[in-house]
C-alpha positions as CSV (number, residue, x, y, z in Angstrom):
1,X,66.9,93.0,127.2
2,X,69.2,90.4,128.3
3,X,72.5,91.0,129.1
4,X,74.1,88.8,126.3
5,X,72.0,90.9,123.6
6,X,73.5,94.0,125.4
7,X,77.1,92.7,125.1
8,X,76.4,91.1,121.4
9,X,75.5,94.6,119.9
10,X,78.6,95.8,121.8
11,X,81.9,93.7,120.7
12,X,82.9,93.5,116.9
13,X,84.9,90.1,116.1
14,X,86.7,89.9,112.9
15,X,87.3,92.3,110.7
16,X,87.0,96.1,111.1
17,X,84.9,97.8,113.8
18,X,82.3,99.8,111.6
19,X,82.6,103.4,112.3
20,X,78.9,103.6,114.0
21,X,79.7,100.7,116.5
22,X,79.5,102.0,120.2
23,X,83.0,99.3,120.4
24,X,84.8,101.9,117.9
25,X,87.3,104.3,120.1
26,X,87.9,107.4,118.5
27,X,91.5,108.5,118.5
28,X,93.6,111.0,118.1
29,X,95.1,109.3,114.6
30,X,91.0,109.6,113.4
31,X,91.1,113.5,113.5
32,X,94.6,113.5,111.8
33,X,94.0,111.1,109.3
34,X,90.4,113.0,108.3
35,X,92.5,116.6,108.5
36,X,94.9,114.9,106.7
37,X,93.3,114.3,104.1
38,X,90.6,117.4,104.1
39,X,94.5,119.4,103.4
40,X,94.8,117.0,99.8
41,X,98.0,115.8,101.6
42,X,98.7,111.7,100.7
43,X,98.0,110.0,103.7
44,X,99.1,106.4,104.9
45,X,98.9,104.3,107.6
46,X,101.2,102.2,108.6
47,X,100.9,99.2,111.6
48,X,100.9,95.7,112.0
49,X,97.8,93.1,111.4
50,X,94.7,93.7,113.5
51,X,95.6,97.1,114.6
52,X,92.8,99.1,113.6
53,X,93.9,100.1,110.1
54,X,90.6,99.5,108.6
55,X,88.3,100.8,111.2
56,X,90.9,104.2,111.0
57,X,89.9,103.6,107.1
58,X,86.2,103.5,107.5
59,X,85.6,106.0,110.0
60,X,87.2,108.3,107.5
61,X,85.6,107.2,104.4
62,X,82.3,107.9,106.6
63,X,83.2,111.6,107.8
64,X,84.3,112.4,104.2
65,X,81.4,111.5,102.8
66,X,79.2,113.1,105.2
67,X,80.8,116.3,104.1
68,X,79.8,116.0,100.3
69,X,83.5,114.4,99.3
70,X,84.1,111.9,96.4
71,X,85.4,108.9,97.8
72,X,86.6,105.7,96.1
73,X,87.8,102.5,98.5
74,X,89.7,99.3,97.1
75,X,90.5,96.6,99.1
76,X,93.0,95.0,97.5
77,X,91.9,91.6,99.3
78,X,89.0,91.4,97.0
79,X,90.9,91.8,93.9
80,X,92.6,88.6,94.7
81,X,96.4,89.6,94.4
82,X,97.3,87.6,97.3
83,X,100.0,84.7,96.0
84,X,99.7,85.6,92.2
85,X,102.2,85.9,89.6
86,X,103.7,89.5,89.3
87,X,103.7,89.5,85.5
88,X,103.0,91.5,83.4
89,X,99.4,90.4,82.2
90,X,99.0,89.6,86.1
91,X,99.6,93.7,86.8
92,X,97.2,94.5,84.4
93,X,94.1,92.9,85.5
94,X,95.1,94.2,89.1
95,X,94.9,97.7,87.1
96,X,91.7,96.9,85.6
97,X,90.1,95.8,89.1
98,X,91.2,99.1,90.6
99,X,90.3,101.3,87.9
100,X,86.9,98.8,87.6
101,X,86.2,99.6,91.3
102,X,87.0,103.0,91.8
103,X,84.2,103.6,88.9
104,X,81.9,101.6,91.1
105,X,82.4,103.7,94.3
106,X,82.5,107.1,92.7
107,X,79.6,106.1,90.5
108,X,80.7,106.9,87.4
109,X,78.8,106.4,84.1
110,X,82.0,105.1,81.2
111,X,82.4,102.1,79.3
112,X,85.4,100.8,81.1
113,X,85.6,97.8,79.1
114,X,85.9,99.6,76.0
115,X,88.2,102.8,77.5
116,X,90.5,100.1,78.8
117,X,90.8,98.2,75.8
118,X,91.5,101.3,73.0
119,X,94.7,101.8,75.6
120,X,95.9,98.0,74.7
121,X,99.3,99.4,73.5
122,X,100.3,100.8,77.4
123,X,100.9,98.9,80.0
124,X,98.5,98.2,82.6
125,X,99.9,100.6,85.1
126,X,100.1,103.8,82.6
127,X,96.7,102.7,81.9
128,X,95.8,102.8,85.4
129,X,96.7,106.6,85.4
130,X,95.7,107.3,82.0
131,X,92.6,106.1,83.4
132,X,92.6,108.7,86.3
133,X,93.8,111.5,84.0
134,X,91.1,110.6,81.3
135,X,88.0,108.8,83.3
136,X,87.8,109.9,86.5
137,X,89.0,113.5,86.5
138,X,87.0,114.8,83.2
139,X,84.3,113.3,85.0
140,X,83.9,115.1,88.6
141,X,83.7,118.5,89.6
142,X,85.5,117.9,93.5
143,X,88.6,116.6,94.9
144,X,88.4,112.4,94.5
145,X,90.1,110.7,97.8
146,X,91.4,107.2,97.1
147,X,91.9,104.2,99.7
148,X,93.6,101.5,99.1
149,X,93.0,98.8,101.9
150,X,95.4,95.7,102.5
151,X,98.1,97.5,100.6
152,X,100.7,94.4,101.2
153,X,98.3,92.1,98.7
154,X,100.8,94.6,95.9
155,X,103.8,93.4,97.1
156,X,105.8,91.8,94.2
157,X,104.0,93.5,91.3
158,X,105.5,95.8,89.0
């Protein structure tokens, strides 16, 4: 094999280093953040752009799941937040796209659509936890682990 083939399955450009690259470097923040969160304490990560927040994220998510636990990841990027209004109607769809994903990743069987729309009177973020309290916990029998990527995408909402 060529040398260039070598160093292409080496390097990740762009984006988060997967957690199964041979590029990734564990650290000693990957066996905190994973005990961490193994304890049910909230865990965050703070650190500028590019620093390896997402591959921390992802190596993680992997290791949890490899041990059986429930485990939902948003990436706030995808929900397109970034520039929008902070309004009210504005804070409710970005409730809707979390609760809409976290069903995704955990699997869930509900009718979302419907749930979300017989809590019309409360505001999208009560729903948001209503949601948790009424959806997601009724609905698994182990501890549910949450990650919420690209965080800064909520500054300016409600």
């Amino acid at each position: 094999m060529s040398r260039v083939s070598q160093t292409g399955r080496f390097f990740a450009v762009g984006g988060a280093v997967q957690p199964n690259r041979p590029c990734y470097i564990e650290r000693s923040a990957d066996a905190a953040l994973l005990q961490g969160i193994l304890d049910r304490q909230f865990c965050y990560i703070l650190a500028p752009k590019a620093s390896g927040k997402s591959s921390l994220m992802a190596r993680a998510v992997r290791d949890l799941r490899a041990k059986g636990q429930l485990v939902a990841v948003v990436d706030l990027a995808q929900i397109g937040m970034g520039g929008e209004s902070a309004g009210g109607a504005e804070a409710g769809r970005w409730s809707y796209s979390i609760a809409y994903r976290v069903l995704r990743e955990l699997r869930l069987k509900a009718d979302l659509q419907a749930w979300w729309q017989a809590k019309g009177a409360l505001p999208g973020e009560q729903r948001l936890a209503e949601f948790f309290w009424e959806v997601v916990l009724p609905n698994t029998t182990e501890p549910v682990s949450l990650f919420l990527d690209e965080i800064e995408r909520a500054i300016g909402l409600p």
